[in-house]
C-alpha positions as CSV (number, residue, x, y, z in Angstrom):
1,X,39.4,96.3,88.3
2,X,43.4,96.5,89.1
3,X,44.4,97.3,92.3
4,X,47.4,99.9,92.6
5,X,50.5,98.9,95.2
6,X,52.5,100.7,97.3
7,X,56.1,100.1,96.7
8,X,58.4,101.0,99.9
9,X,61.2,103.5,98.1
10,X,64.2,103.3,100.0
11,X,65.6,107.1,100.6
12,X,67.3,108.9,98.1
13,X,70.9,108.4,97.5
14,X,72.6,111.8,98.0
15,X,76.0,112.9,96.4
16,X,77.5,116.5,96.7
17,X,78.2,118.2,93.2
18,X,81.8,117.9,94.0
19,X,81.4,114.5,93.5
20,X,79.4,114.0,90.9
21,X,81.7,116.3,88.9
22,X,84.3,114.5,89.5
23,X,82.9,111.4,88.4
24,X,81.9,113.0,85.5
25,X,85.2,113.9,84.7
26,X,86.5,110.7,85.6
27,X,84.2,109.0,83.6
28,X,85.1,111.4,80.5
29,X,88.9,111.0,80.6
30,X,90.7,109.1,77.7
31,X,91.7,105.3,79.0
32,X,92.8,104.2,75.6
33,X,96.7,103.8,77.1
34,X,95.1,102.3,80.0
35,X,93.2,99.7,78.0
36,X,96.3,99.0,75.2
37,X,98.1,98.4,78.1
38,X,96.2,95.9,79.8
39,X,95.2,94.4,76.8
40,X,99.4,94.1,76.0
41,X,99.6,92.3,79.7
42,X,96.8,90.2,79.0
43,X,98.7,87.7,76.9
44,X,100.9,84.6,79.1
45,X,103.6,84.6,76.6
46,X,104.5,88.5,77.1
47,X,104.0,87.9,80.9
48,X,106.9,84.9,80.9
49,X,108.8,87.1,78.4
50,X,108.8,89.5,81.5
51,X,109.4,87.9,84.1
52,X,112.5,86.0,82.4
53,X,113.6,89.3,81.6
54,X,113.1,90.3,85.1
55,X,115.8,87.6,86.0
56,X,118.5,89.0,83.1
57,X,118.6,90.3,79.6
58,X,118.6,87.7,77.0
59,X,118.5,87.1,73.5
60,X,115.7,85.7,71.7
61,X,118.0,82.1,70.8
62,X,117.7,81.6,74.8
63,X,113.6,82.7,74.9
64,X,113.3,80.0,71.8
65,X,115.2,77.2,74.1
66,X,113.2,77.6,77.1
67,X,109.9,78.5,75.9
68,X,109.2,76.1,72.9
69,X,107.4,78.8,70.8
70,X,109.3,80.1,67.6
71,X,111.2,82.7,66.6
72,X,108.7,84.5,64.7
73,X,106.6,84.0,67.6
74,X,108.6,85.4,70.2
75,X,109.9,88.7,67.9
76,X,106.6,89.5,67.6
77,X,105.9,89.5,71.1
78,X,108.9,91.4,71.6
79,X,108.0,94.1,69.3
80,X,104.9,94.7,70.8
81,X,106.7,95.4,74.4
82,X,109.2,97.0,72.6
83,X,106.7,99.8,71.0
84,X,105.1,100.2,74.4
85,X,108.2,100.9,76.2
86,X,108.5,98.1,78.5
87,X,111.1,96.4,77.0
88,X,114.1,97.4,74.5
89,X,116.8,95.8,73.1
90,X,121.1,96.0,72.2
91,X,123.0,94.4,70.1
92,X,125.6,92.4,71.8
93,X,128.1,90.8,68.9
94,X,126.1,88.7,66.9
95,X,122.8,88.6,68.8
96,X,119.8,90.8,69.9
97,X,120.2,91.3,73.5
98,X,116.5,92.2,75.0
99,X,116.1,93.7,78.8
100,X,113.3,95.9,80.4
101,X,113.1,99.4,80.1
102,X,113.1,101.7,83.7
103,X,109.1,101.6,83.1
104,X,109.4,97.9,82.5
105,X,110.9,97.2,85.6
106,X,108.6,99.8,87.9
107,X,105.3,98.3,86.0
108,X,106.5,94.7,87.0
109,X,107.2,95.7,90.9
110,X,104.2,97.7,90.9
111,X,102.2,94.7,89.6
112,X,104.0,92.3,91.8
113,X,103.2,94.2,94.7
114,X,99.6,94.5,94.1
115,X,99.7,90.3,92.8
116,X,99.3,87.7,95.4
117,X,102.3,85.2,94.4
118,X,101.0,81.7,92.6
């Protein structure tokens, strides 16, 4: 013969329609630019491209010299900024000048601000 328990429920959690609408809604809304983006920040190589474009605009010659990763590397990486508007680029005589775009520049202060420094 099996014995039934009492199990102590704790009281209900309450939450106003308001909220749970919201939520809803929240919980609904497309984060696919949200999530490209984070995923394009999640890389170190396009995180020191940044920040050494933080400091001036430079070609990719000068990104091959201090980095050690190749060209072919580094234009890639490039691109990628480059389609998500973070970064663009001007040619400057021979070479490829690359620099960060207005919404380069806010999404690195914003980031820095929010960042506890190394």
């Amino acid at each position: 013969m099996s014995e039934k328990q009492e199990i102590e429920a704790c009281e209900p959690y309450i939450i106003s329609k308001n909220v749970l609408d919201k939520v809803h809604l929240a919980m609904s809304e497309d984060v696919s630019k949200m999530t490209e983006l984070f995923k394009l920040l999640s890389d170190p190589i396009r995180l020191h491209i940044l920040k050494a474009l933080e400091i001036q605009d430079l070609c990719v010659c000068i990104l091959v010299e201090v980095t050690n990763y190749k060209h072919s590397a580094l234009s890639y990486h490039l691109k990628l900024l480059k389609d998500a508007d973070i970064v663009d680029s001007k040619r400057d005589k021979s070479f490829q000048t690359y620099f960060l775009t207005g919404y380069g520049r806010s999404l690195i202060a914003s980031l820095e601000k929010i960042l506890p420094p190394l």
